[in-house]
VOBA-1610 file (N, C-alpha, C; in pm, whole numbers, padded with zeros to 5 digits, always signed):
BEGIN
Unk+00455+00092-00319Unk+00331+00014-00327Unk+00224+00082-00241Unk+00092+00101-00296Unk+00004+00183-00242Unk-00092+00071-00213Unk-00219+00128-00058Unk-00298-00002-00057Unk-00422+00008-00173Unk-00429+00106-00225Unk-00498+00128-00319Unk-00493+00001-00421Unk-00411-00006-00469Unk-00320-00130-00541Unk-00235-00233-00567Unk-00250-00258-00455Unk-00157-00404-00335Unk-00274-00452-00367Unk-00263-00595-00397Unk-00343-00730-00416Unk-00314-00781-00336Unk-00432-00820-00216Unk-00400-00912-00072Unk-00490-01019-00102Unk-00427-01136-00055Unk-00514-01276-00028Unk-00504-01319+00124Unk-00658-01324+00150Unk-00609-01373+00286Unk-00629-01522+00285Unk-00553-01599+00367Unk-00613-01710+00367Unk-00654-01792+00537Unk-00782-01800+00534Unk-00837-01830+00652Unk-00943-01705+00679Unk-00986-01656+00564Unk-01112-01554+00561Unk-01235-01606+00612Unk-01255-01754+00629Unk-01394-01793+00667Unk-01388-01803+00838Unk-01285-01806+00865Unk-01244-01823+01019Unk-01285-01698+01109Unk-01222-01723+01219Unk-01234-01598+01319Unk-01186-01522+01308Unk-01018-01561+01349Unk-00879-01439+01309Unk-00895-01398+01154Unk-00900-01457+01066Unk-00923-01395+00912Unk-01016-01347+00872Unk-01152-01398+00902Unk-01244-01293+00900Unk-01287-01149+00962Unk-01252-01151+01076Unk-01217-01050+01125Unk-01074-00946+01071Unk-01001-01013+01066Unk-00889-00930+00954Unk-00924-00882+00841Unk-00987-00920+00769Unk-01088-00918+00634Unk-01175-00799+00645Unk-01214-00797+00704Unk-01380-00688+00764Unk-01300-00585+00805Unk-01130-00585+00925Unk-01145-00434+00911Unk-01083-00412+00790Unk-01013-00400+00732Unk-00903-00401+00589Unk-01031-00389+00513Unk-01125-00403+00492Unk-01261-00319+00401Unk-01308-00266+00497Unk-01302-00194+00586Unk-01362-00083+00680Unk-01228+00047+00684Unk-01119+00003+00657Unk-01017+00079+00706Unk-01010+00168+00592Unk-00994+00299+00567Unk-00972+00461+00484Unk-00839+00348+00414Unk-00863+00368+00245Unk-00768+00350+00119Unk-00748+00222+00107Unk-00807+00153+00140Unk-00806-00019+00086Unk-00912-00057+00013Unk-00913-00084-00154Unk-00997-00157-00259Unk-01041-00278-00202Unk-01138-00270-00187Unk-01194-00410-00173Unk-01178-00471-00276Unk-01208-00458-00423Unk-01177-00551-00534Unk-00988-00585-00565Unk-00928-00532-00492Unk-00775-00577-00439Unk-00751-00700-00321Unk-00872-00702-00305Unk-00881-00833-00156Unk-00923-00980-00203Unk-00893-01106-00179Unk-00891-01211-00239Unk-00894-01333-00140Unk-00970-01397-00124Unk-00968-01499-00016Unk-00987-01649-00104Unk-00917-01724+00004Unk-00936-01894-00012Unk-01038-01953+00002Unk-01128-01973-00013Unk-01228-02056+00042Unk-01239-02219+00011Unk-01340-02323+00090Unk-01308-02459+00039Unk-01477-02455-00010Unk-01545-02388+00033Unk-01692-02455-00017Unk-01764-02311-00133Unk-01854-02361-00207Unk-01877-02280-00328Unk-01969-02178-00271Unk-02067-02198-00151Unk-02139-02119-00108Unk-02102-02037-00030Unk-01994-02029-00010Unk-01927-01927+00096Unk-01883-01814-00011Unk-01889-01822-00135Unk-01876-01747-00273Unk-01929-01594-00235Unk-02041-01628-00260Unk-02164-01515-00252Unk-02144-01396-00144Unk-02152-01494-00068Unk-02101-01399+00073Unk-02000-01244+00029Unk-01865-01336-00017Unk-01754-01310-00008Unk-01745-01173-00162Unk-01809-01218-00239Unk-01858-01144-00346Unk-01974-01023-00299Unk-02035-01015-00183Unk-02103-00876-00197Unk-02025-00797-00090Unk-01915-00868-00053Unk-01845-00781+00018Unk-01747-00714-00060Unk-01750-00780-00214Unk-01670-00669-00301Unk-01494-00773-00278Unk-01470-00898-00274Unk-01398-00984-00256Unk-01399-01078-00334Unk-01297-01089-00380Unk-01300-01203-00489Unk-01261-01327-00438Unk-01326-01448-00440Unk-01331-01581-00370Unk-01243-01671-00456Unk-01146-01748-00404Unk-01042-01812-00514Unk-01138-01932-00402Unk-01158-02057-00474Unk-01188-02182-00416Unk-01055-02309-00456Unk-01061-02381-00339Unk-00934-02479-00311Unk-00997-02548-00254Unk-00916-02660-00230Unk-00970-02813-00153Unk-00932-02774+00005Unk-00872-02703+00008Unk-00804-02675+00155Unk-00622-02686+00164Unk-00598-02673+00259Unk-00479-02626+00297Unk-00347-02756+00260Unk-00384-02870+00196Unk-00335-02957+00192Unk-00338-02982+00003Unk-00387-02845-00048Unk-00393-02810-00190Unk-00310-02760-00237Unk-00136-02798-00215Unk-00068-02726-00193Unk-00068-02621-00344Unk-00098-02688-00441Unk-00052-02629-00602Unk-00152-02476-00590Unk-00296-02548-00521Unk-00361-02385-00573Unk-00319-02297-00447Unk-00276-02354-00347Unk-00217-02249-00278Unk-00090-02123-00294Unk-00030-02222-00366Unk+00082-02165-00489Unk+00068-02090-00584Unk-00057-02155-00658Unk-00107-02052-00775Unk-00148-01909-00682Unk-00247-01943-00623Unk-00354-01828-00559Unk-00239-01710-00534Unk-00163-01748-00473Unk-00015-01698-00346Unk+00064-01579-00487Unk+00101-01649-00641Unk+00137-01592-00772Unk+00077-01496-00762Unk-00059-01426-00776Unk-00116-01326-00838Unk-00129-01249-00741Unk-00071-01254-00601Unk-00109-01148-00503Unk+00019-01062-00463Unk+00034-00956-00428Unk+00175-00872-00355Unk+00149-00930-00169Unk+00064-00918-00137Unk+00081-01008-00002Unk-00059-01087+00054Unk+00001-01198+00093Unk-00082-01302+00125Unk-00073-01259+00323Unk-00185-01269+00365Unk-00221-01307+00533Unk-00282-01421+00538Unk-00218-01502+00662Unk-00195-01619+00644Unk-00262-01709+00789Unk-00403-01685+00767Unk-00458-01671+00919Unk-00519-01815+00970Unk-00499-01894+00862Unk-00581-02057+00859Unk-00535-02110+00951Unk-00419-02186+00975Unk-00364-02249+01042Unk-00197-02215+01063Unk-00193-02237+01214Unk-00017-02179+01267Unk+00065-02298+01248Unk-00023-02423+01252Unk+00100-02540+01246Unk+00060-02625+01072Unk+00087-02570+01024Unk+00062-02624+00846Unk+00175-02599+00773Unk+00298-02588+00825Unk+00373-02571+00735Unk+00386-02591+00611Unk+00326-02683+00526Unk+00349-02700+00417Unk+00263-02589+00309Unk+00159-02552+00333Unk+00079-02462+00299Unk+00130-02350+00282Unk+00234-02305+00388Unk+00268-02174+00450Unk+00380-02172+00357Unk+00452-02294+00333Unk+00559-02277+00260Unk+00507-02243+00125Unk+00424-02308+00041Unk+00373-02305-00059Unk+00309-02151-00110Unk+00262-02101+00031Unk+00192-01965-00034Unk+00362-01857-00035Unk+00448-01922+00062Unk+00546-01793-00023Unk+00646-01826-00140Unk+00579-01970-00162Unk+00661-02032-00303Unk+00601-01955-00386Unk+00442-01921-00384Unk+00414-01859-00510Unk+00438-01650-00510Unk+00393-01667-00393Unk+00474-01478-00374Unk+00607-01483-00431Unk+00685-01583-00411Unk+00827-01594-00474Unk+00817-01548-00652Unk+00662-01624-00664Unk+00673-01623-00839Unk+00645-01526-00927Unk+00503-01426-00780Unk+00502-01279-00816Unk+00638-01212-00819Unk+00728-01195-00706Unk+00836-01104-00729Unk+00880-01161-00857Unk+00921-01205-00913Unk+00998-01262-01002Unk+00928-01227-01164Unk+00805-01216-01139Unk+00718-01185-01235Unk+00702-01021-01233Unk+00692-00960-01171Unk+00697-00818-01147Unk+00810-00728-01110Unk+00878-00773-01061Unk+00978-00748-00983Unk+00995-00636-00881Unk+00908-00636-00806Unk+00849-00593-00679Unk+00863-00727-00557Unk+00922-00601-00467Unk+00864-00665-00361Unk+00731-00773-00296Unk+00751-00836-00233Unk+00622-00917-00146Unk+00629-00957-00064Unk+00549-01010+00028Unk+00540-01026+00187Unk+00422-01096+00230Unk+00453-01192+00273Unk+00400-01293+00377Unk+00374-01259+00546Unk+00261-01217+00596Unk+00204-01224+00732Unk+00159-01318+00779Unk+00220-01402+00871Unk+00195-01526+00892Unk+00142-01502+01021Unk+00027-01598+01081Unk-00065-01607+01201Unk+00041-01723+01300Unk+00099-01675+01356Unk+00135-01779+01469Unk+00008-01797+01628Unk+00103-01824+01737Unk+00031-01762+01851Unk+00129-01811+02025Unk+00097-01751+02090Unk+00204-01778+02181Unk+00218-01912+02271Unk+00133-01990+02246Unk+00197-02141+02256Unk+00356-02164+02234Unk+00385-02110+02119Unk+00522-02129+02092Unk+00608-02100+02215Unk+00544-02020+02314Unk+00638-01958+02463Unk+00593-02066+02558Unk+00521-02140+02509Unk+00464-02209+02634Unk+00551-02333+02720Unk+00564-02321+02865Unk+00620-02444+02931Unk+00572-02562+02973Unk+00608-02643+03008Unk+00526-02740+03069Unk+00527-02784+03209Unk+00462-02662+03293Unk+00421-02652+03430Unk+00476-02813+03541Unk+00362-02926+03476Unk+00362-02993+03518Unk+00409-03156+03467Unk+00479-03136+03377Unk+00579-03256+03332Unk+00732-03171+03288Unk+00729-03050+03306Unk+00857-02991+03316Unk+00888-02909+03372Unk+00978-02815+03356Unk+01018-02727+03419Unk+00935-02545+03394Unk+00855-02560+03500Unk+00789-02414+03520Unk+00870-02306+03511Unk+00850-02179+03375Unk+00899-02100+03352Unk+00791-01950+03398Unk+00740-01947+03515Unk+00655-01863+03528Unk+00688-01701+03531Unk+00839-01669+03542Unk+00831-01524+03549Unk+00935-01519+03428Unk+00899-01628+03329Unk+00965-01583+03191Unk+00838-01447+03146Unk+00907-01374+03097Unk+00801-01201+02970Unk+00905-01203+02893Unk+00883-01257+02736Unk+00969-01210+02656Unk+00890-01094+02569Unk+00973-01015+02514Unk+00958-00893+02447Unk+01007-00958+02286Unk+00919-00886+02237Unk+00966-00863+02097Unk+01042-00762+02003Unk+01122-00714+02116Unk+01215-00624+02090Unk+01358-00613+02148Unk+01367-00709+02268Unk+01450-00736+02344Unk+01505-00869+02321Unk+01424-00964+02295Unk+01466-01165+02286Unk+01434-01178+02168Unk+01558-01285+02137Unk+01558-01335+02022Unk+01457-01453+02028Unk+01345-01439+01988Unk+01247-01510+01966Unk+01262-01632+01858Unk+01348-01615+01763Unk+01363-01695+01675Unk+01433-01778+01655Unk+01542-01724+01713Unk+01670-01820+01833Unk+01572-01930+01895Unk+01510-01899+01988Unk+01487-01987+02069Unk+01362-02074+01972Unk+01287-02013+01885Unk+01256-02143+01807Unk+01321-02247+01748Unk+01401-02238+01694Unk+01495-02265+01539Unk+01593-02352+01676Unk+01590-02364+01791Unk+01680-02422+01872Unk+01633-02505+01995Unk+01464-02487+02055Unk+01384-02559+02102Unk+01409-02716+02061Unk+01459-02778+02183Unk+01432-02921+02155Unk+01301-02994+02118Unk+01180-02927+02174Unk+01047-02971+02155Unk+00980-02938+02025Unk+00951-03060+01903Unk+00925-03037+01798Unk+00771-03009+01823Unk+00722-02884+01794Unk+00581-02842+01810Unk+00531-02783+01659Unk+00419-02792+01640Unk+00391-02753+01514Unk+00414-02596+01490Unk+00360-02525+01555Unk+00371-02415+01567Unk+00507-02326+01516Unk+00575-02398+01601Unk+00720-02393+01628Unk+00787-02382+01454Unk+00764-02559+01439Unk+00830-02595+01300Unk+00765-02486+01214Unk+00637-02454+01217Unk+00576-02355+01066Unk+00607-02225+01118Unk+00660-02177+01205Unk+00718-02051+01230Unk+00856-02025+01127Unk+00952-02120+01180Unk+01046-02146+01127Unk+01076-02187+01013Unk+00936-02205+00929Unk+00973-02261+00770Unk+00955-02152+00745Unk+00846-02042+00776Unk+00810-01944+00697Unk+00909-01797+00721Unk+00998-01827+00806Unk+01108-01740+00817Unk+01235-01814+00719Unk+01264-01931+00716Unk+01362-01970+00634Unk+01331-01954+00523Unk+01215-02007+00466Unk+01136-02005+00276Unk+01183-01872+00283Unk+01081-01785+00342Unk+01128-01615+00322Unk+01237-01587+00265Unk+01400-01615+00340Unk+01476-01578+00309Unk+01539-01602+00178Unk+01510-01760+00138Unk+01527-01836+00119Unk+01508-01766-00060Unk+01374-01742-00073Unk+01338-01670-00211Unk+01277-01550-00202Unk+01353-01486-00116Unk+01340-01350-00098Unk+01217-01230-00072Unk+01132-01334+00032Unk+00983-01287+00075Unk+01026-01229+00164Unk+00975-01118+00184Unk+00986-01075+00327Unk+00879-01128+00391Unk+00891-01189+00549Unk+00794-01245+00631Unk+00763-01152+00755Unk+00683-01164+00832Unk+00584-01105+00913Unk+00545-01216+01023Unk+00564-01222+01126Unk+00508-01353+01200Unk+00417-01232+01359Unk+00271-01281+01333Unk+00214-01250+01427Unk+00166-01337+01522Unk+00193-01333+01666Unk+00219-01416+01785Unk+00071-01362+01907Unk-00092-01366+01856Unk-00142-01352+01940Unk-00164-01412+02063Unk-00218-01397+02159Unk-00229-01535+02290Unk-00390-01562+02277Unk-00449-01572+02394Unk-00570-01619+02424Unk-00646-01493+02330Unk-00736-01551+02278Unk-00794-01425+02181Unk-00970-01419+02245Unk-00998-01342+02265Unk-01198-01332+02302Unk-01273-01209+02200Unk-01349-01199+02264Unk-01515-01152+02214Unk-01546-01159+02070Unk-01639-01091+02026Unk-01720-01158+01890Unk-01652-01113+01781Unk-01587-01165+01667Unk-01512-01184+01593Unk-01632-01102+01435Unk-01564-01006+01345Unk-01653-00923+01286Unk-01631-00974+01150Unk-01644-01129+01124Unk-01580-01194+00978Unk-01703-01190+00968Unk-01755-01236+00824Unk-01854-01301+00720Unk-01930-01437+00785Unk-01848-01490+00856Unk-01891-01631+00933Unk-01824-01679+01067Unk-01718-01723+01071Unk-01668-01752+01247Unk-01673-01658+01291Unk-01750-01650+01427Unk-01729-01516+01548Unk-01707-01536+01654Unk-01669-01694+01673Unk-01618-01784+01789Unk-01484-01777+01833Unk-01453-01787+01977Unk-01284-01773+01977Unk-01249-01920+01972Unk-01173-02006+02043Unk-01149-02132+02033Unk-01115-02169+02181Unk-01001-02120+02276Unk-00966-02163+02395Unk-01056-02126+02489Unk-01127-02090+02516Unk-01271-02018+02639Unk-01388-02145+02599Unk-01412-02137+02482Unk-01494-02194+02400Unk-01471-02354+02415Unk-01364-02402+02394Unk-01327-02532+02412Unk-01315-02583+02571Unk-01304-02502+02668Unk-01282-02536+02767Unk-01467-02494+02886Unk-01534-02416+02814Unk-01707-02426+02820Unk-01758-02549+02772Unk-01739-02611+02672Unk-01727-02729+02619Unk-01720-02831+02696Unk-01598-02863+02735Unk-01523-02930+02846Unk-01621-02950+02973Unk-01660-02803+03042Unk-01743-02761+03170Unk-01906-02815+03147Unk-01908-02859+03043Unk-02063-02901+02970Unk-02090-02989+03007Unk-01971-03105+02986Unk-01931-03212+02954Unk-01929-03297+03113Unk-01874-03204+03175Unk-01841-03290+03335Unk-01975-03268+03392Unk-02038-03167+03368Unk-02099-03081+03467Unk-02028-02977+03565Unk-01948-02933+03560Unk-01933-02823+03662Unk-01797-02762+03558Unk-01744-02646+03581Unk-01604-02588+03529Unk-01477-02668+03558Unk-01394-02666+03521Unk-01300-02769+03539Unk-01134-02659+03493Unk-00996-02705+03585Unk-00933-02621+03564Unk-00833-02755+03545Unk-00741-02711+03480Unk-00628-02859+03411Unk-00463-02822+03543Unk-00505-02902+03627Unk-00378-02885+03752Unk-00448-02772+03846Unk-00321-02728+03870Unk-00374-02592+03956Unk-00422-02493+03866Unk-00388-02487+03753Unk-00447-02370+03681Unk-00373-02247+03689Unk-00264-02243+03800Unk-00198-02115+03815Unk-00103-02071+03682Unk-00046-02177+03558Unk+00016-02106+03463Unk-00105-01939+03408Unk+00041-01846+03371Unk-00004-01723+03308Unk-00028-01716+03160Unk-00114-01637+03094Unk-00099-01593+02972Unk-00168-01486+02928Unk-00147-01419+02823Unk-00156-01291+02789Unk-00314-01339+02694Unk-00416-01197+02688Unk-00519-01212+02613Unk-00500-01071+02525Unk-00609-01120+02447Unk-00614-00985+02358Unk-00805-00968+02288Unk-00813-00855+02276Unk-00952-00885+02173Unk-00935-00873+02032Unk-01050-00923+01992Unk-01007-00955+01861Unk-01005-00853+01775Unk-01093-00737+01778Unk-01071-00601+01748Unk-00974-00558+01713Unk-00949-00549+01873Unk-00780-00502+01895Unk-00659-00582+01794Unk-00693-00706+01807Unk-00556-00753+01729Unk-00622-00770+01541Unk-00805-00711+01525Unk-00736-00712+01375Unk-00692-00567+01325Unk-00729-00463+01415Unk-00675-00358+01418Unk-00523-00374+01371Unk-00443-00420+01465Unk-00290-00439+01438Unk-00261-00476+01341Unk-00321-00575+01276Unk-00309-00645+01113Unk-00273-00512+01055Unk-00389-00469+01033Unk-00407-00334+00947Unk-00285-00211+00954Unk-00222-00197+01135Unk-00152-00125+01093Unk+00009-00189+01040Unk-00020-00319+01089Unk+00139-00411+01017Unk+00118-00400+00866Unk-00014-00440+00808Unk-00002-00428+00644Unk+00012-00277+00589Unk+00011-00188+00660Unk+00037+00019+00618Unk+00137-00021+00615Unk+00246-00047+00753Unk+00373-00027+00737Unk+00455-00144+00643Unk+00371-00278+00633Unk+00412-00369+00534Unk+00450-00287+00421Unk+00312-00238+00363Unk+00318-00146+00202Unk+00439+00019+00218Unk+00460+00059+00298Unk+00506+00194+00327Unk+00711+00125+00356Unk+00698+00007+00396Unk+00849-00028+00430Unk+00966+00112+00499Unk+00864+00096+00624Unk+00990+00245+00679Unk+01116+00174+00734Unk+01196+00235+00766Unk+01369+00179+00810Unk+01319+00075+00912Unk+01263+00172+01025Unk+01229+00046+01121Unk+01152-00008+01125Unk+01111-00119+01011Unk+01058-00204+01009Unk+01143-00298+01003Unk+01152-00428+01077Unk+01212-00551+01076Unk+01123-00635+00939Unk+01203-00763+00960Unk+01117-00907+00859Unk+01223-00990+00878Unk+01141-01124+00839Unk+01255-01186+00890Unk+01254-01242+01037Unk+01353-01324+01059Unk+01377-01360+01216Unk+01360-01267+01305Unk+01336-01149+01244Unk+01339-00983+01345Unk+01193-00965+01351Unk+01159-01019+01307Unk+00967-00959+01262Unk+00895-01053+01315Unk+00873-01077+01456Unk+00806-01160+01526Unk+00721-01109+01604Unk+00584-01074+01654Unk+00540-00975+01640Unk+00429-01003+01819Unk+00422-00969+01896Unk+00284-00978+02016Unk+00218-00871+02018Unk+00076-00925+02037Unk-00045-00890+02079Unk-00103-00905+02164Unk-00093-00794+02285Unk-00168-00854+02392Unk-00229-00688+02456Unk-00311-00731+02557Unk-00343-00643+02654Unk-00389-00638+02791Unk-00312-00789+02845Unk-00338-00832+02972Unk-00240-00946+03008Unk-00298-01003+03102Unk-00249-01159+03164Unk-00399-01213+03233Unk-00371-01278+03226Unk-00467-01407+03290Unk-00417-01519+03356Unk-00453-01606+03438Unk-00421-01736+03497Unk-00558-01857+03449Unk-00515-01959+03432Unk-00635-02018+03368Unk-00746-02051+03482Unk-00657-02071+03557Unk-00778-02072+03705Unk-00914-01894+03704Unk-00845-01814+03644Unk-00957-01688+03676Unk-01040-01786+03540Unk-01000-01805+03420Unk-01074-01846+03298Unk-01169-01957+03337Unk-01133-02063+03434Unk-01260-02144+03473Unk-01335-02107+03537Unk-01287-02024+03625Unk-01407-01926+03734Unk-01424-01857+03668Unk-01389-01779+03587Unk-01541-01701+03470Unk-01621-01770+03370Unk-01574-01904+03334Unk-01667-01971+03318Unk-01771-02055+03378Unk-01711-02059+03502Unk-01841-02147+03577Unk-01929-02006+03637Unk-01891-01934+03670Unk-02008-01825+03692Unk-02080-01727+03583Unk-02032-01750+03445Unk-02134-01749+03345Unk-02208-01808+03298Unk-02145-01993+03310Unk-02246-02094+03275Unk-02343-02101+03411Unk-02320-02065+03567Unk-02436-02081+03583Unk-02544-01974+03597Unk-02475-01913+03580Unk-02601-01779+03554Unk-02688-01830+03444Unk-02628-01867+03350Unk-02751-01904+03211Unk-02789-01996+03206Unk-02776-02083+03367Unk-02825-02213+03400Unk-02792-02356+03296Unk-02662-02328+03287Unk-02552-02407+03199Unk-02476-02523+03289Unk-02474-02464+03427Unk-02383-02537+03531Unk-02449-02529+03673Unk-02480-02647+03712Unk-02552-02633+03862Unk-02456-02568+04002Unk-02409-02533+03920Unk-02253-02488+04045Unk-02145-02390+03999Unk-02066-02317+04078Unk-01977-02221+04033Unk-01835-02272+04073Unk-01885-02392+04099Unk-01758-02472+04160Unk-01670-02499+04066Unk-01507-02519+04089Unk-01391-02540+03980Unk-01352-02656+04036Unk-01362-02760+03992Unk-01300-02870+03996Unk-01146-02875+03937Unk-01044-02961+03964Unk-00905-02965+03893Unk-00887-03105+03843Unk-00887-03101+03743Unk-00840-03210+03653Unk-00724-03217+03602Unk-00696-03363+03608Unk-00533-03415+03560Unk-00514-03385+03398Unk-00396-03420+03342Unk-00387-03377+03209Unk-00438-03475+03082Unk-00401-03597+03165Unk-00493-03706+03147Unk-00643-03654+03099Unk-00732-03617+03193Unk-00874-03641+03176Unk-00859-03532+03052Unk-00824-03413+03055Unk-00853-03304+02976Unk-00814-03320+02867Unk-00695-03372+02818Unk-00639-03417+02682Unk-00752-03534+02656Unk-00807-03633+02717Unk-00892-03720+02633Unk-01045-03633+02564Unk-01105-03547+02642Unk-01217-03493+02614Unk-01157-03345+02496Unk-01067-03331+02527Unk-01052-03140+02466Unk-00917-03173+02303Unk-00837-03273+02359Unk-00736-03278+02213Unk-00730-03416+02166Unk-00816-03484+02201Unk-00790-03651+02122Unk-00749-03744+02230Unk-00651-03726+02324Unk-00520-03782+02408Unk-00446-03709+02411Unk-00405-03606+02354Unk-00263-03534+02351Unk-00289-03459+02476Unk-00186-03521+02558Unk-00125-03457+02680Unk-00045-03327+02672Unk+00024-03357+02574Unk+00136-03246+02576Unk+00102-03114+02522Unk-00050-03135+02380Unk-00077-03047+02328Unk-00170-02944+02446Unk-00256-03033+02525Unk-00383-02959+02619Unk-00269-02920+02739Unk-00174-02952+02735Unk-00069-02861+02872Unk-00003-02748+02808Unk+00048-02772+02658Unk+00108-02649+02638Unk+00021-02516+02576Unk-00107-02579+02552Unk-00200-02456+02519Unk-00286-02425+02609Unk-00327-02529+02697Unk-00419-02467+02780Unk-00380-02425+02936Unk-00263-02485+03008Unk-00226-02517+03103Unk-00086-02431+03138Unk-00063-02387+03067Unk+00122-02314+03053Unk+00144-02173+03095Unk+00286-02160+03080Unk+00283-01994+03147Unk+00307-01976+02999Unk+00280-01842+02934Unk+00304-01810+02792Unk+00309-01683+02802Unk+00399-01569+02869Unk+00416-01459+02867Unk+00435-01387+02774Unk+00417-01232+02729Unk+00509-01165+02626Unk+00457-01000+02650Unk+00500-00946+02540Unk+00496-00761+02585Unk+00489-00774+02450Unk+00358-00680+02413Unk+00380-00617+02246Unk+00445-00469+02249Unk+00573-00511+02253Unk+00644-00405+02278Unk+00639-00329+02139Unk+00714-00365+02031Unk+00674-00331+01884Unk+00551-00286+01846Unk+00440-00308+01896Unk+00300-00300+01851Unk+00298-00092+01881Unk+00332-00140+02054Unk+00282+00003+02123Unk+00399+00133+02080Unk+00513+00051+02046Unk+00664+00176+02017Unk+00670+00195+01882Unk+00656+00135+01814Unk+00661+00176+01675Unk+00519+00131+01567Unk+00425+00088+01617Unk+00295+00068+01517Unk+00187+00148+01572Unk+00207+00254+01707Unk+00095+00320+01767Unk-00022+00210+01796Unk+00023+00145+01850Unk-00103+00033+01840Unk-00124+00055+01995Unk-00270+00064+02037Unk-00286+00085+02142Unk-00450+00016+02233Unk-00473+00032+02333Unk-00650-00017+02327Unk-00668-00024+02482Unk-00782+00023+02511Unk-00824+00078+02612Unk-00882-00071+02688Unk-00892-00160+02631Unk-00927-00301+02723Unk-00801-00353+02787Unk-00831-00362+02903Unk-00736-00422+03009Unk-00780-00579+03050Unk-00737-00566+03169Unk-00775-00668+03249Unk-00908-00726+03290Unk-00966-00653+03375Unk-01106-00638+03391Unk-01207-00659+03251Unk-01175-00566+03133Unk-01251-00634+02998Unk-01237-00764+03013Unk-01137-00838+03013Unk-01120-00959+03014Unk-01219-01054+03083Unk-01227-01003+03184Unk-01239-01130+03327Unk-01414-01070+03357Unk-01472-00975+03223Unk-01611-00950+03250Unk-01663-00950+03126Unk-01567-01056+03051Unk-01627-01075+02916Unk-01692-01243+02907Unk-01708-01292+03031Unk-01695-01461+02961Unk-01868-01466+02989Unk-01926-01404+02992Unk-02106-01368+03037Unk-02170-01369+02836Unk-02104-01285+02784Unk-02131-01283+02672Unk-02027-01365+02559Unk-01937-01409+02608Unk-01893-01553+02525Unk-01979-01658+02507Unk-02018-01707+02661Unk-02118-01836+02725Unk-02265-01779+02626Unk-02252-01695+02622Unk-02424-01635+02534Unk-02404-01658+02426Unk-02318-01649+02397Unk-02275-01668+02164Unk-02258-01842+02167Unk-02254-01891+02227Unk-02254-02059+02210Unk-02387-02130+02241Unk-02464-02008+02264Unk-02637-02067+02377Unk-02683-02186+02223Unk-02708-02140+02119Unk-02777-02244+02045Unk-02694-02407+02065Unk-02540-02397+02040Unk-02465-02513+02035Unk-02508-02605+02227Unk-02524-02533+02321Unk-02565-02579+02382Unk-02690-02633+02409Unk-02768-02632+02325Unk-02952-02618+02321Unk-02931-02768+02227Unk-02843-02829+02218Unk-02821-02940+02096Unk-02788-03118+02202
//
């Protein structure tokens, strides 16, 4: 299978992670753009998607399961960037890749968007796992999903889309980014979500705000960088060399740092007040309580295990066998939240 002539659908092209996946995969040497195929829910997002040389399939959304099925039929691989906890969707798009192989009788493959929540502990209603680093070449990552007492969404749609896989003979792909930043190069979202939601938050009180001590760890990445990786997982997707895993083996990190969420509120309170967003550079600490009512509805458990947790990992696979590599470290990180706080200036002007 050549990318010349691999039919990809992405789904979650209007988003951050998919749009940006989208944009490089038509920037990248031997990929047809009229081979590229996205979901969309609204008719005007059409146009767009059409002068980029993309053909726009329209659906009600992710809860459509039939046209997700259909759409999923006519493609050799679907990327699957909408949502990490939708299992039913996820199942559905490799019900219909199921219907391509079967119809062609070729291979197909499912790249599914997870993210490392799935590693995450719970600091402060459980037991702190802070010098857990799992590798994706060393831990059975899938083990410990498929066996986690804690039913998390994430979790469960990890695990459907490795079982369906096997199940009707998709090969699957599961990519596990962490905290994701800077400006995202899709058609429309260029927003990240966790920096963003927690500026939000700092709006909201008046000053930056950190959930406990803030000392849980986690890994970041840019978004570049990780749609870069897409691109080289879908070469070796289409090329299928020996060592390539799929499957419970094909679990995949992206990272190029660590962080503590405590540095993430102090780079946000000294970007919001530079742009005179926050009368102070001060970090206040908030219970899980206050932050789950303003940031996830009430969910305690969800604003501790995504925002608050240790969530370690090593893209060990990325750097040993996909050449995947990138010159942003640490410091990119922790001198990027100046021009995050700037890409939200209108939403704040509201």
């Amino acid at each position: 299978m050549t990318a010349e002539t691999t039919k990809v659908l992405i789904v979650g092209a209007t988003g951050y992670i998919g749009g940006s996946i989208l944009a490089e995969i038509l920037h990248s040497p031997g990929f047809a753009s009229p081979c590229a195929s996205a979901l969309i829910r609204r008719p005007e997002q059409a146009a767009a998607l059409e002068t980029l040389g993309v053909k726009p399939i329209q659906f009600k959304g992710l809860d459509d399961l039939d046209a997700c099925r259909d759409a999923a039929s006519y493609h050799d691989v679907v990327i699957n960037a909408a949502s990490a906890s939708h299992d039913r969707s996820a199942k559905a798009l490799i019900e219909g890749l199921s219907l391509r192989r079967q119809n062609t009788g070729k291979d197909v493959f499912m790249i599914h968007t997870s993210g490392t929540s799935i590693l995450g502990d719970h600091p402060y209603t459980g037991t702190p796992q802070t010098h857990k680093i799992w590798s994706d070449m060393t831990n059975e990552v899938f083990q410990m999903e498929i066996t986690h007492p804690e039913r998390y969404g994430q979790r469960v749609t990890d695990v459907t889309v490795v079982e369906t896989g096997q199940k009707l003979g998709v090969k699957t792909f599961i990519v596990v980014p962490p905290t994701i930043y800077g400006e995202g190069s899709g058609p429309f979202a260029t927003l990240s979500q966790q920096i963003p939601n927690l500026a939000r938050f700092a709006r909201k009180l008046g000053s930056a705000a950190v959930i406990e001590s803030g000392q849980g760890i986690w890994n970041h990445v840019h978004i570049s960088d990780l749609s870069r990786f897409y691109v080289l997982l879908l070469r070796a997707v289409l090329e299928q060399p020996p060592w390539l895993p799929s499957g419970p083996k094909a679990i995949f990190f992206v990272e190029s740092g660590e962080h503590t969420w405590k540095q993430v509120s102090q780079g946000i309170a000294h970007a919001m007040h530079k742009q005179n967003l926050l009368a102070t550079t001060q970090v206040e600490s908030v219970g899980l309580h206050e932050a789950a009512t303003h940031i996830t509805a009430g969910n305690e458990n969800l604003v501790e295990i995504t925002l608050a947790s240790n969530a370690r990992a090593r893209a060990d696979f990325a750097r040993s066998k996909l050449g995947w590599s990138t010159s942003r470290g640490d410091e990119d990180f922790l001198n990027h939240f100046e021009a995050e706080i700037a890409s939200m200036e209108e939403e704040f002007k509201e």
